[in-house]
N, CA, C and O atoms as a GROMACS GRO file, in nm:
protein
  396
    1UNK      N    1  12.666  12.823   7.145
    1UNK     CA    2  12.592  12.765   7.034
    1UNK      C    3  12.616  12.616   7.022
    1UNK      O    4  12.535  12.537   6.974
    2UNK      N    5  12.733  12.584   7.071
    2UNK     CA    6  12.757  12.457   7.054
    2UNK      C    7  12.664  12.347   7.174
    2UNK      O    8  12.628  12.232   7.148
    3UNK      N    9  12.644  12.414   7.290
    3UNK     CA   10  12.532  12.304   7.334
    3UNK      C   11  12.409  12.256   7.314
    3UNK      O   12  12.352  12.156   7.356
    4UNK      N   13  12.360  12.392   7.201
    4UNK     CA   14  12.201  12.342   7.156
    4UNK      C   15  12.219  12.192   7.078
    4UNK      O   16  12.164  12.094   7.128
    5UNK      N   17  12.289  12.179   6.970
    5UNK     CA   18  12.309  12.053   6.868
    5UNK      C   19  12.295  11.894   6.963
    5UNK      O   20  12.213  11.805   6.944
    6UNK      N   21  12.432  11.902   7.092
    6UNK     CA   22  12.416  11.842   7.231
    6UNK      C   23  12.323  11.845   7.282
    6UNK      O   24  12.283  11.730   7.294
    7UNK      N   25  12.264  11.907   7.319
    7UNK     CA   26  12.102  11.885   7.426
    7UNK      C   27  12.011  11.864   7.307
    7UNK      O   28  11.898  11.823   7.337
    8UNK      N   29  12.025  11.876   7.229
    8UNK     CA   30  11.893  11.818   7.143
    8UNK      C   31  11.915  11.664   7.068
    8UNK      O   32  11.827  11.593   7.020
    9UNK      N   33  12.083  11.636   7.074
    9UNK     CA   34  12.096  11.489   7.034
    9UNK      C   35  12.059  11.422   7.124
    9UNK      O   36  12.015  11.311   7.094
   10UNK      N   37  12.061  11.455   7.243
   10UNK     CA   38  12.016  11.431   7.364
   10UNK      C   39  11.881  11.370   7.421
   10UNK      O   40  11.872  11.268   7.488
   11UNK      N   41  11.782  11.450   7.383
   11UNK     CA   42  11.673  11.492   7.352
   11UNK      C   43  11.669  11.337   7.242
   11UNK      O   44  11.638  11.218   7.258
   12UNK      N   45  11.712  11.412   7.145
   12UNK     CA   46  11.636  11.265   7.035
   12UNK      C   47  11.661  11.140   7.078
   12UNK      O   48  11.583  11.045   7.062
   13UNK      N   49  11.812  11.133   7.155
   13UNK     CA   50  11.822  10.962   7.178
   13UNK      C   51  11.750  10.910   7.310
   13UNK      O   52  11.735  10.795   7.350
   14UNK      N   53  11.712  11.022   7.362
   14UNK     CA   54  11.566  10.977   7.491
   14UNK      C   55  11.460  10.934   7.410
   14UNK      O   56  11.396  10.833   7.441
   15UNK      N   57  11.434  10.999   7.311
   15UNK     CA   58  11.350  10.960   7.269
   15UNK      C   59  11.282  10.880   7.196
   15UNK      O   60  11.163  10.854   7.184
   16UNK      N   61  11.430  10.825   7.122
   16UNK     CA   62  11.395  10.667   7.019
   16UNK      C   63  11.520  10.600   7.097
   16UNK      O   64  11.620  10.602   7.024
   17UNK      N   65  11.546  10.540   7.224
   17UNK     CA   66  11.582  10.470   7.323
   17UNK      C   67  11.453  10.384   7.383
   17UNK      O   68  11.358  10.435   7.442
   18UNK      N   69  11.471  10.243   7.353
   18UNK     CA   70  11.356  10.139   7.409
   18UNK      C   71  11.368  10.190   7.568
   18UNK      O   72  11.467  10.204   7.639
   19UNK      N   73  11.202  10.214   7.602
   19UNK     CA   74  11.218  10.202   7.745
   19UNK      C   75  11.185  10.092   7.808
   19UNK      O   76  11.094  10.042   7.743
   20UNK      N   77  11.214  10.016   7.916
   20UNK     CA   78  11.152   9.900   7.990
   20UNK      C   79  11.078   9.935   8.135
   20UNK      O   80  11.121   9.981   8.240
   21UNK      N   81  10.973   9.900   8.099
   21UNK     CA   82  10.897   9.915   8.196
   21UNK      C   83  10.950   9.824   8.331
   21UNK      O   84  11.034   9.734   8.325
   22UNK      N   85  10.874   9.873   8.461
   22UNK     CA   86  10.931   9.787   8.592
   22UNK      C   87  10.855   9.820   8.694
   22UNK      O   88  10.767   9.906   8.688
   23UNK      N   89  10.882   9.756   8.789
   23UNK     CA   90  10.755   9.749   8.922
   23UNK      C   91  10.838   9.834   9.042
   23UNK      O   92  10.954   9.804   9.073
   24UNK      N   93  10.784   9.913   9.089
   24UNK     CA   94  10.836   9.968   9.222
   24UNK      C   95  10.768   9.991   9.314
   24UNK      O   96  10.680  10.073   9.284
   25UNK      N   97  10.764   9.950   9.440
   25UNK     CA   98  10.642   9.944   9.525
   25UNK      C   99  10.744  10.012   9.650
   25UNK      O  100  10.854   9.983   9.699
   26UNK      N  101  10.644  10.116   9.670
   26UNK     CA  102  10.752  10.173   9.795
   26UNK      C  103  10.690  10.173   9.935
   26UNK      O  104  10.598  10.254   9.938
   27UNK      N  105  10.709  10.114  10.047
   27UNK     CA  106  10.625  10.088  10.160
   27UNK      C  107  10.734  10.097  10.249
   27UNK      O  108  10.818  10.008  10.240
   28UNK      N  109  10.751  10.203  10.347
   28UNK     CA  110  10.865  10.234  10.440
   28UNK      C  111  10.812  10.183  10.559
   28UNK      O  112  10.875  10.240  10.647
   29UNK      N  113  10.731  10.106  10.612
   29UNK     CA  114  10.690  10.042  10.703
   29UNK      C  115  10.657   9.943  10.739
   29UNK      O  116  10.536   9.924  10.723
   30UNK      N  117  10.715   9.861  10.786
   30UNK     CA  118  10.727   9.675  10.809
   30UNK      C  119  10.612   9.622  10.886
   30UNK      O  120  10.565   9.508  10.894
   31UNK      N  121  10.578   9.739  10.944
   31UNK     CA  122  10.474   9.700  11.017
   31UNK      C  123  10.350   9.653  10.923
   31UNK      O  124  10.300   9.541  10.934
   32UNK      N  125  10.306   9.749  10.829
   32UNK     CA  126  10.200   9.693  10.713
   32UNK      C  127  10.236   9.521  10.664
   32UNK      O  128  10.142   9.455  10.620
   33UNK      N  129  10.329   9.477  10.671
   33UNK     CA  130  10.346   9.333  10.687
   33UNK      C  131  10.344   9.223  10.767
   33UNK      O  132  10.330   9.101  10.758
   34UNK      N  133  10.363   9.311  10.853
   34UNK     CA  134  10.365   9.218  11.021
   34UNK      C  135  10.218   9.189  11.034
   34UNK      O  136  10.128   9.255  10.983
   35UNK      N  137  10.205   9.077  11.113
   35UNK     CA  138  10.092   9.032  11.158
   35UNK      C  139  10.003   9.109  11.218
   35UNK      O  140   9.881   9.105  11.199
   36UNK      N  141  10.098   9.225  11.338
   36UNK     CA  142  10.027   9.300  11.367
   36UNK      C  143   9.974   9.451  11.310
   36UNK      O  144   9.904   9.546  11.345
   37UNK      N  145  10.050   9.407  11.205
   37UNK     CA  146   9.935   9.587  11.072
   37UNK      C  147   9.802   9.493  11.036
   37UNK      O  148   9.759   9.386  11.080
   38UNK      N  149   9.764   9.574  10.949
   38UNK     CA  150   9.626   9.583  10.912
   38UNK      C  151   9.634   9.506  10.737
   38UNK      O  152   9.636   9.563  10.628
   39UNK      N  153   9.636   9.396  10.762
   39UNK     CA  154   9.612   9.278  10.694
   39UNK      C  155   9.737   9.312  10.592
   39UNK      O  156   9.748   9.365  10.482
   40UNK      N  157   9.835   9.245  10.702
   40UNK     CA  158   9.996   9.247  10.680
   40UNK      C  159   9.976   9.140  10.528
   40UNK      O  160  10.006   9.166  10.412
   41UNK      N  161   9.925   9.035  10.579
   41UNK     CA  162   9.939   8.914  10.486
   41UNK      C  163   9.899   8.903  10.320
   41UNK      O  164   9.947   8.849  10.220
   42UNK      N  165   9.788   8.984  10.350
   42UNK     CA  166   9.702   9.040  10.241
   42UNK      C  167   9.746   9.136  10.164
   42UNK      O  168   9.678   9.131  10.062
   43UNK      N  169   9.850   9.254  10.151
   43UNK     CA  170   9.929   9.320  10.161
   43UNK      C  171   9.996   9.205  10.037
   43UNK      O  172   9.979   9.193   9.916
   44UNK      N  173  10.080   9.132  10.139
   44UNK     CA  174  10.250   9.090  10.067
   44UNK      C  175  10.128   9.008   9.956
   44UNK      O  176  10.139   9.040   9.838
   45UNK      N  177  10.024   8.911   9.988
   45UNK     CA  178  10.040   8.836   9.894
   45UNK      C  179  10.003   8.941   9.767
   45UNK      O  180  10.074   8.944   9.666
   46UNK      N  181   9.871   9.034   9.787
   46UNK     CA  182   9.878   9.124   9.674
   46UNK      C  183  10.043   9.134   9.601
   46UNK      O  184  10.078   9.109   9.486
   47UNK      N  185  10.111   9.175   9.703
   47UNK     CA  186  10.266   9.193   9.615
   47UNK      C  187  10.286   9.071   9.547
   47UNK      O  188  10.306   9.065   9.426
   48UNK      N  189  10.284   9.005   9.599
   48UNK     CA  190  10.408   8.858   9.539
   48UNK      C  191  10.290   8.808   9.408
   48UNK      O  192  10.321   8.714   9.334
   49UNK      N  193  10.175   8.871   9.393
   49UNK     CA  194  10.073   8.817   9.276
   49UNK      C  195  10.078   8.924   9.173
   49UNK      O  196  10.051   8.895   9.057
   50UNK      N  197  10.113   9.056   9.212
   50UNK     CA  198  10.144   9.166   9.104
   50UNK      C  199  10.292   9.125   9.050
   50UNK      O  200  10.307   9.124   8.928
   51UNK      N  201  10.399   9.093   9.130
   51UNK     CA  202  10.522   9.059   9.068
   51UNK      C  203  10.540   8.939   8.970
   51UNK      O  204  10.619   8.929   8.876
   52UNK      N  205  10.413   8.817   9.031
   52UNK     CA  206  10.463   8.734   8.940
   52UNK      C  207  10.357   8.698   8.829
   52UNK      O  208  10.374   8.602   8.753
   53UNK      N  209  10.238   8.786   8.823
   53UNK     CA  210  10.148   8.812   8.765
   53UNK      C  211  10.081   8.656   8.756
   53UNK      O  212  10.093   8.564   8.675
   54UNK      N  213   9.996   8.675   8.896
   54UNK     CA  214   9.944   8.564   8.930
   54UNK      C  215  10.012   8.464   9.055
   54UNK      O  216  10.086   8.516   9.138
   55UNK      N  217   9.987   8.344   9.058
   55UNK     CA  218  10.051   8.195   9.139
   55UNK      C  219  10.167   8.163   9.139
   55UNK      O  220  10.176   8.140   9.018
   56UNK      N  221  10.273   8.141   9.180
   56UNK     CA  222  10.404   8.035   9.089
   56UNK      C  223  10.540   8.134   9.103
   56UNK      O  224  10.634   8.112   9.026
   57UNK      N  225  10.553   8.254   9.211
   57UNK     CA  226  10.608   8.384   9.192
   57UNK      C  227  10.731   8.258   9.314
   57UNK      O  228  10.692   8.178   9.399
   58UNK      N  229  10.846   8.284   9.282
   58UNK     CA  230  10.942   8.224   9.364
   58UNK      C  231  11.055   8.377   9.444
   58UNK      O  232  11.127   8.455   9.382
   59UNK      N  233  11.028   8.371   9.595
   59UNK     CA  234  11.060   8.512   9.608
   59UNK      C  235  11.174   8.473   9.717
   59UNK      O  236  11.140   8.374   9.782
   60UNK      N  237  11.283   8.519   9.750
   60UNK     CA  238  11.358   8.553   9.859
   60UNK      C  239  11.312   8.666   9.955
   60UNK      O  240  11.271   8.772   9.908
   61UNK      N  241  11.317   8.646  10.088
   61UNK     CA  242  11.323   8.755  10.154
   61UNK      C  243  11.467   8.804  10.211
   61UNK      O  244  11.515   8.718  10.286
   62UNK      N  245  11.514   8.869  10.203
   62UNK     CA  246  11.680   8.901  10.220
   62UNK      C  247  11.664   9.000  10.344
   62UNK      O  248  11.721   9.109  10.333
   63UNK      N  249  11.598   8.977  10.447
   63UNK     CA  250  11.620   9.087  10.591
   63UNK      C  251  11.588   8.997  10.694
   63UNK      O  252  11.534   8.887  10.702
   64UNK      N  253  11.664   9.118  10.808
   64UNK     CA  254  11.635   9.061  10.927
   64UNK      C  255  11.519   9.094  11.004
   64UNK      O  256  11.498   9.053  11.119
   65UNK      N  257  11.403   9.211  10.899
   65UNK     CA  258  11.297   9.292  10.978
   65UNK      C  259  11.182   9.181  11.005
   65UNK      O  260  11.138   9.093  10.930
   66UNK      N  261  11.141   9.221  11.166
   66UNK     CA  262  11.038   9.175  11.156
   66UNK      C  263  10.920   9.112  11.090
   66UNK      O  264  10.866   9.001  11.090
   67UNK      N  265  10.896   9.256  11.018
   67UNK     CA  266  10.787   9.258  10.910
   67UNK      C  267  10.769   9.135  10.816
   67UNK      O  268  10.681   9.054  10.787
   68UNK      N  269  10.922   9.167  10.775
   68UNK     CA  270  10.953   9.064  10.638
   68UNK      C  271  10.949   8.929  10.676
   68UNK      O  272  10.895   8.846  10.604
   69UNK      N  273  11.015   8.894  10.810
   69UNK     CA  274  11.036   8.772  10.872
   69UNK      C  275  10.940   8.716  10.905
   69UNK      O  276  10.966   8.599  10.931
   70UNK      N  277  10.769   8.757  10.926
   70UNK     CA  278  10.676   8.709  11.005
   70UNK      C  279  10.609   8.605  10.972
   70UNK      O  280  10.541   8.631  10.872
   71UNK      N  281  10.593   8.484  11.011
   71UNK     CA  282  10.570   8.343  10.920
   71UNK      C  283  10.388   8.363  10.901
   71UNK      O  284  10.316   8.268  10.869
   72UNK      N  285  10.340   8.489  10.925
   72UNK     CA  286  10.185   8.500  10.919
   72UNK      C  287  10.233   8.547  10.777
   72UNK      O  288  10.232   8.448  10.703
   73UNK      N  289  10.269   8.649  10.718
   73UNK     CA  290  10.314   8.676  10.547
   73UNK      C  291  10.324   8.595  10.517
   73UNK      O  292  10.237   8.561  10.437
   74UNK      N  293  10.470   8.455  10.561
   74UNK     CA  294  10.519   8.384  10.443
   74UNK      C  295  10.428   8.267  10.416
   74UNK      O  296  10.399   8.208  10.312
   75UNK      N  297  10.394   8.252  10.534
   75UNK     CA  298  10.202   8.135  10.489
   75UNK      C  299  10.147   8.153  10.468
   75UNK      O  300  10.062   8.065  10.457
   76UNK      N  301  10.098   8.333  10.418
   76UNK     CA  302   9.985   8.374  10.308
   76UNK      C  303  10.050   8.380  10.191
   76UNK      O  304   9.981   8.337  10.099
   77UNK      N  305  10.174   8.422  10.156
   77UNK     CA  306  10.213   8.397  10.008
   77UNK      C  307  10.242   8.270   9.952
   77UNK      O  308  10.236   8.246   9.832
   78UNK      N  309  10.281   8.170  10.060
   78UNK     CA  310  10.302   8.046  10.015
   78UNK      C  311  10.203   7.948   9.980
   78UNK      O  312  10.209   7.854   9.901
   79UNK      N  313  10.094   7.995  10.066
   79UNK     CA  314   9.878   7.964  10.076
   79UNK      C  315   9.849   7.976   9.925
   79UNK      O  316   9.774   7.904   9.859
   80UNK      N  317   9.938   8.105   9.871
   80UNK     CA  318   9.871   8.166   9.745
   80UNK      C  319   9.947   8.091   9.615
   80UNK      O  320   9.924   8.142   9.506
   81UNK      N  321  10.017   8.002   9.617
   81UNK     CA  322  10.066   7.960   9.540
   81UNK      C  323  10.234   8.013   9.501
   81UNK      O  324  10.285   7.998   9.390
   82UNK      N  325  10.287   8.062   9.595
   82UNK     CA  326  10.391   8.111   9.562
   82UNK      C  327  10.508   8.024   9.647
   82UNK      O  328  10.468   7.966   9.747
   83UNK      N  329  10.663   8.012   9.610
   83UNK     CA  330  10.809   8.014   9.707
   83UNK      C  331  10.819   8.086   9.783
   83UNK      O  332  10.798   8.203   9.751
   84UNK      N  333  10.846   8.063   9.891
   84UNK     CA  334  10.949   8.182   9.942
   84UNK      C  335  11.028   8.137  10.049
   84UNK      O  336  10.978   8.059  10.130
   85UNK      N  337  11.193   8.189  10.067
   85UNK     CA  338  11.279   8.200  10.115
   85UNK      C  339  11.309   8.243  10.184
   85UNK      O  340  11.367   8.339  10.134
   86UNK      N  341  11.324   8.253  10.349
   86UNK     CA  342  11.450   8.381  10.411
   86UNK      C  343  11.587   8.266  10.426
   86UNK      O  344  11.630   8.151  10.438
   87UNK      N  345  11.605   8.400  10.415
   87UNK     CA  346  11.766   8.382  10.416
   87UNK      C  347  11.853   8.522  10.369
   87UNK      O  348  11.849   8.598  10.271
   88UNK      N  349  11.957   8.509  10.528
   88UNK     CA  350  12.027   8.648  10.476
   88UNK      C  351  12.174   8.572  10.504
   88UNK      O  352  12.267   8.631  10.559
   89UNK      N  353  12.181   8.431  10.459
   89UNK     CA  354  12.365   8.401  10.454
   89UNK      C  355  12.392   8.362  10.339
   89UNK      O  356  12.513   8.344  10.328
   90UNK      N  357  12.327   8.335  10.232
   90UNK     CA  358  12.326   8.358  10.103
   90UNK      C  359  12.416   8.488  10.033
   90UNK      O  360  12.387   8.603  10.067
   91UNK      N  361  12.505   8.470   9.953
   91UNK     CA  362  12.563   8.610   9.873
   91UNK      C  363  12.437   8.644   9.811
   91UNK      O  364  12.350   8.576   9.756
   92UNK      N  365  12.450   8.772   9.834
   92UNK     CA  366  12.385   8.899   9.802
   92UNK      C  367  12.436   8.923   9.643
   92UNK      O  368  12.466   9.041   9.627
   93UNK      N  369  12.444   8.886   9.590
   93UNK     CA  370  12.490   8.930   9.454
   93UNK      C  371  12.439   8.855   9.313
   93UNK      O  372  12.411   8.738   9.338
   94UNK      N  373  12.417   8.897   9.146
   94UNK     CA  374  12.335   8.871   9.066
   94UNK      C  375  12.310   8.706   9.053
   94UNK      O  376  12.205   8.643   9.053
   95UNK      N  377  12.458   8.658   9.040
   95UNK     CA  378  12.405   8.521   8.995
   95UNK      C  379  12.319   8.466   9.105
   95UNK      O  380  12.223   8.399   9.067
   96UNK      N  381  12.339   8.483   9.254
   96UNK     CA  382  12.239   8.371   9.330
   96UNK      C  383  12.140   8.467   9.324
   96UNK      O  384  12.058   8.423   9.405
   97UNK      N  385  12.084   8.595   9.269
   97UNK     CA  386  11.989   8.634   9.277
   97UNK      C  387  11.814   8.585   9.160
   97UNK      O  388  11.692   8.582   9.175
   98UNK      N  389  11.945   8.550   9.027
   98UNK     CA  390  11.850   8.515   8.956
   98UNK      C  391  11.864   8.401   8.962
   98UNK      O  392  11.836   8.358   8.850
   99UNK      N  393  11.908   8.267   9.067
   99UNK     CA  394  11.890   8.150   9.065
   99UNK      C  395  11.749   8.162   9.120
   99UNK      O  396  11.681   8.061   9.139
   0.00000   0.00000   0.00000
């Protein structure tokens, strides 16, 4: 008897708990970015214009993949008004992330 009271406080603080919304884009294939997929470029910049809702989106790329690396992407997102970065000798961690 004692877990109903628990799963239902439970229950209520899901339910008047602010949620924050967020972007997740899941694409397991580098190739859709690479020059050689099917409008690799067109692709990222769609991304980098949904993330920064619109022009002006300042992005790191943090890999060594192809895909990500291909200067046909980073001169369509950069075409589009956006930054962008590679670099993987940079710390990986929050503060240089939100610099």
């Amino acid at each position: 008897m004692k877990t109903i009271p628990v799963l239902f406080a439970a229950c209520a603080l899901m339910l008047v708990a602010p949620v924050q919304a967020g972007i997740v884009i899941v694409n397991h294939d580098e190739w859709t970015l690479s020059s050689s997929g099917v409008n690799g470029a067109t692709f990222g910049v769609n991304i980098a214009n949904y993330f920064a809702g619109g022009s002006g989106g300042n992005f790191l790329i943090y890999s060594q993949g192809f895909g990500l690396n291909d200067s046909g992407l980073t001169s369509a997102i950069t075409a589009a008004g956006h930054t962008v970065t590679v670099n993987t000798s940079i710390p990986f961690n929050r503060p240089t992330l939100s610099a």
